[in-house]
N, C-alpha and C positions, 0 to 999 in steps of 0.2 A: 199496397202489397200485391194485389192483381195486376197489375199494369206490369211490375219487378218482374213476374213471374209471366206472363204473355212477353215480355222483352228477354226472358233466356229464352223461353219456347223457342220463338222467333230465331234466337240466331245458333241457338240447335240443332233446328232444322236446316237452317243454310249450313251448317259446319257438315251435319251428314249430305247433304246434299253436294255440299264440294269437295267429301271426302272419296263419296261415291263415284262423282265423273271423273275425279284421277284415276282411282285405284281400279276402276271397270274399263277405262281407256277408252270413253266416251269420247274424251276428247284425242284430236293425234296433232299431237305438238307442233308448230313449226321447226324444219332443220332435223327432226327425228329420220333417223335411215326405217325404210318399210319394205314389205313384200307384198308383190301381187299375192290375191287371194286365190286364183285360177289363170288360166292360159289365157282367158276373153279379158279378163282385167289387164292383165301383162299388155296385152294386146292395147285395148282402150286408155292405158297410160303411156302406150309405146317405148315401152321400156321390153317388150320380146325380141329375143334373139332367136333360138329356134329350141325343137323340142323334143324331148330324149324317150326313151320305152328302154323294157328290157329283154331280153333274148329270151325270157320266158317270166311266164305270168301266173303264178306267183313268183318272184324271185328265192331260191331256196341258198340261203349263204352255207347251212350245212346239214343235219339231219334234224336239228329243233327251230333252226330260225330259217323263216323266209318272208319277204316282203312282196306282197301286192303294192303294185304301185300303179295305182288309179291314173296317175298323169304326170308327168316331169318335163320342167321347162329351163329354160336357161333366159336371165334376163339381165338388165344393166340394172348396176347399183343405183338407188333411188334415194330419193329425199321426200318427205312433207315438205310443199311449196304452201302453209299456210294455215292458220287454224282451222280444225275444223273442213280441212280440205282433202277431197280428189286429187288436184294435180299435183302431178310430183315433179321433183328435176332431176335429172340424171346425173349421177355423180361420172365424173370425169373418166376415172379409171376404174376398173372394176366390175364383175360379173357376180352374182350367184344363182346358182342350180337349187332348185324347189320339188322336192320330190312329193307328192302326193300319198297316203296308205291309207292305214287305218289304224287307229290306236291299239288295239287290241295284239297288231303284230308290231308294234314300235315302242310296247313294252321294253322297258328296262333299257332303251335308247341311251347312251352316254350316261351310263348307270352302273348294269352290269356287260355291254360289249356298246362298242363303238364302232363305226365305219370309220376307217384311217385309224392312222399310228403317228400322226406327228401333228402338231398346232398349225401349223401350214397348211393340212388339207384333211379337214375328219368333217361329217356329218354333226349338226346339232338340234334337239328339240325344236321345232318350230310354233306346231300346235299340237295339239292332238291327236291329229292324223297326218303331220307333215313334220319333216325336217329339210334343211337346208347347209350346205356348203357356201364357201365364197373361193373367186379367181381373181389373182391379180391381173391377167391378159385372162385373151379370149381361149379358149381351149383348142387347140389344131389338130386334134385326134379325134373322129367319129366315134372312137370306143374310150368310154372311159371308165378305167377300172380302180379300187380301192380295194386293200385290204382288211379285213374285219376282225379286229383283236374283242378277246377278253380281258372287262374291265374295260377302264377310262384313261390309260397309261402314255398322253400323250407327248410327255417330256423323251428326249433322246437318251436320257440316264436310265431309264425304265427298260427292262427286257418287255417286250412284247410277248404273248401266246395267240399267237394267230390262227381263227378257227374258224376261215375261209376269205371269199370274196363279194366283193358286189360291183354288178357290173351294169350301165346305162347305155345303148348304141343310140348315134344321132340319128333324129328324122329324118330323110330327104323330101 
């Protein structure tokens, strides 16, 4: 009866234990798409393109929302090259823009307003103090701006209420 009962123990434990390093994201998958964590990571995976600020800091989109944005970088779409791994591969085509903030002003982020108006080109949660966009090409404009609707209404069927801008200039 003891031996029964140290053999569920046992694979109880392994069950929380491998239910734990999925769902914590201990482990990072091979072939999973990823993002640098900082512009020195971007950098050290070489997957950096260049990196963006904004015309002012904090950014104010209208009278209640504005974003500090700690850092923004622009880098090439990436891959996990491996369990459990650093290295990444780059995916062939493809860019996304990583904006840095703080949770606190990225409230209600693709919630109650969104950056962008269409599936094509909107801002989405990244972590808790980041969001992130994707480009199909490289972007050819130094300035890159998006419009910032209330609400999450990114189907072209949906009227938008747009209740300002947000705006990135490239480094040089």
């Amino acid at each position: 009866m003891k031996t029964a009962l140290n053999h569920v123990n046992f694979y109880a434990l392994i069950f929380v234990f491998a239910s734990c390093l999925c769902s914590c994201n201990l482990a990072l998958t091979n072939g999973h798409l990823g993002a640098s964590k900082d512009i020195n990571d971007a950098k050290k995976r070489e997957v950096f393109v260049c990196e963006y600020t904004s015309p002012t800091n904090p950014y104010r989109i209208n009278d209640t929302l504005s974003i500090p944005v700690r850092s923004a970088w622009l880098e090439h779409q990436w891959r996990y090259k491996g369990l459990f791994s650093e290295k990444s591969q780059i995916e062939d085509n493809g860019y996304q823009l990583i904006v840095i903030s703080d949770n606190k002003n990225l409230k209600g982020l693709y919630e109650t307003w969104t950056i962008g108006l269409t599936s094509e080109s909107y801002f989405r949660p990244a972590a808790n103090d980041a969001m992130i966009t994707d480009f199909e090409t490289l972007p050819s404009d130094s300035v890159l701006t998006w419009k910032v609707q209330q609400g999450r209404y990114l189907s072209k069927s949906y009227s938008k209420n747009v209740i300002g801008k947000f705006e990135l200039r490239k480094v040089n």
